[in-house]
C-alpha positions in Angstrom: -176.4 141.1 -23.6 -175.5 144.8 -24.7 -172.5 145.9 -23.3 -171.8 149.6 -22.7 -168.1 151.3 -22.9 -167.0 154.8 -23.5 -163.8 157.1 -23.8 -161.7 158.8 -27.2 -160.0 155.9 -28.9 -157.6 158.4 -30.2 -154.5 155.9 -31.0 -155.5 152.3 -30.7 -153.2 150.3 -28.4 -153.2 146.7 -26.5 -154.9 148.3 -23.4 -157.3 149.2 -25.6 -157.8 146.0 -27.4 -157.4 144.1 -24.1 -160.4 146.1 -22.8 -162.8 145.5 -26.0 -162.3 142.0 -26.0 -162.9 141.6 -21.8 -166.2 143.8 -22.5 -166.8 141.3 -25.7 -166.9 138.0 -23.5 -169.9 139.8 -21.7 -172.0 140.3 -25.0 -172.2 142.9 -28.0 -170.1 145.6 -27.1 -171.1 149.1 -28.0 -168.9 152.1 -28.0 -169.2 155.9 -27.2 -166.0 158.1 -28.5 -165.7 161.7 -27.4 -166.3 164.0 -30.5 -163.6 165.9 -31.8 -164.2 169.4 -30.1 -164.7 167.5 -26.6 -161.2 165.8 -26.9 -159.5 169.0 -27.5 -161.7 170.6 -24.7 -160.4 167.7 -22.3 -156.9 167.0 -23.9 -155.5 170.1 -25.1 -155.5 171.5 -28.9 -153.7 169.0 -30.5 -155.5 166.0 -29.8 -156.7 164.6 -30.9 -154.8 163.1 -33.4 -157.1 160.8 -35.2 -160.3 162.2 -36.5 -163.4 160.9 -35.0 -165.0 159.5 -38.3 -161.7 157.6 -38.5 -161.9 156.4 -34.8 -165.3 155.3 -35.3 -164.3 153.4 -38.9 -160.8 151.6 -36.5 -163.4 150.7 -34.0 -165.9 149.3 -36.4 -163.1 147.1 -38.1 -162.6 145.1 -34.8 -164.7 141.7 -34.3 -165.2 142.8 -30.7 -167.6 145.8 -31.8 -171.0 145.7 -32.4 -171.4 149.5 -32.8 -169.9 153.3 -32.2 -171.6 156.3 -31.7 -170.0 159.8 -31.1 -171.3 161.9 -28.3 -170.3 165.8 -28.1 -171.5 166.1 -24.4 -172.6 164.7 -21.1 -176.3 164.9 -22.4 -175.3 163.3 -25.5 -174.3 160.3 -23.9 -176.8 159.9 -21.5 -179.1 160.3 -24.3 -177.2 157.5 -26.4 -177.0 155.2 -23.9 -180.7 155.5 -22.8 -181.5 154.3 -26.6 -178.5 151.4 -26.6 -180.1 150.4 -23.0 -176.8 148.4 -22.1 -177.2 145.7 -19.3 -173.4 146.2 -18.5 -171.1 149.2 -18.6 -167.5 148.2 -18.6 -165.1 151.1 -17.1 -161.8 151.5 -15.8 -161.0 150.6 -12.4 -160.2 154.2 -12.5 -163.7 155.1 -11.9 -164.2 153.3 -8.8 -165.9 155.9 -6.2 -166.3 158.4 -8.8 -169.6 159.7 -10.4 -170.0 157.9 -13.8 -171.8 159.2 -16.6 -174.9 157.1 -17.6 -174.3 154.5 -15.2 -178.3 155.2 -14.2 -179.0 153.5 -17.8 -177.3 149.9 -17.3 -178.1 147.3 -15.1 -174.6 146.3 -14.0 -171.2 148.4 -13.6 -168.2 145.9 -14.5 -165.0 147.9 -13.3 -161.5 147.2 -15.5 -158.1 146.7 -14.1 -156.3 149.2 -16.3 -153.0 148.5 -17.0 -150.2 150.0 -16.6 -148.2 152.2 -19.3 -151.0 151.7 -21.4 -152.0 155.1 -23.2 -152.3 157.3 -26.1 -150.6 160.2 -24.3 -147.6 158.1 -23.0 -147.6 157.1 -26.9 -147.4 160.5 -28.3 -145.0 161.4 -25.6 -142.6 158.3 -26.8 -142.9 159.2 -30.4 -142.2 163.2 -30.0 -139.4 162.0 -27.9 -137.5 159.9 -30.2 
C-alpha cells in the first residue's frame, strides 16, 4: 500500500519520527514538504531553517521513506499526489473537520494523535531562549 503524508519537515523531531513510522506500518510511505518560498509564506521570513533539498535528503535517509517530493502550491500537491495515487493519507488529528488538501486522491484518510510539545517552532523558541 502507498501511504500519503505531507507538511515542512523543517527540524526533525520524535513527533515527527513517531508519525513516519505509524504511517510506515500502513505500507510505503511517501512524503510532500512545503518548498522553501511556501514555508516562509506560511511561517514567517525566517523559516525555514533547513533548506528543502536538505529536508528532502533527512527524509530520504530514514527507513520509514519510500520517497519525497516538494510541492510550491495547493495545485502542486494535488498534482503530486494524483501521480503517487496513495490508498492512505496519514494527517494530524488536527485536521479532523477541516478541508484537506488532496484527500479526493486517496482511498482512506488515517487521522494522527499529535502529540503534545512536539514541534519545530516550540524547538526554535527553546533554543533562541537559552
Amino acid at each position: 500500500m502507498k501511504v500519503w503524508l505531507n507538511g515542512c519537515f523543517d527540524i526533525l523531531h520524535d513527533g515527527h519520527l513517531d508519525l513516519l513510522e505509524y504511517a510506515a506500518s500502513f505500507g510505503e510511505v511517501y512524503v510532500g514538504i512545503d518548498s522553501d518560498r511556501r514555508v516562509k509564506e506560511m511561517k514567517g521570513e525566517e523559516r525555514p531553517i533547513n533548506s528543502e533539498s536538505f529536508r528532502m535528503r533527512m527524509l530520504l535517509s530514514l527507513k520509514f521513506v519510500k520517497n519525497v517530493f516538494v510541492f510550491d502550491s495547493k495545485s502542486e500537491l494535488e498534482d503530486i499526489m494524483l501521480f503517487v495515487h496513495p490508498d492512505i493519507f496519514v494527517i494530524g488529528d488536527d485536521y479532523r473537520n477541516k478541508q484537506i488538501i488532496g484527500s479526493q486522491f486517496t482511498k482512506k484518510i488515517v487521522f494522527y494523535p499529535i502529540k503534545k510539545g512536539y514541534s519545530t517552532t516550540n524547538l526554535i523558541n527553546q533554543i533562541n531562549n537559552k
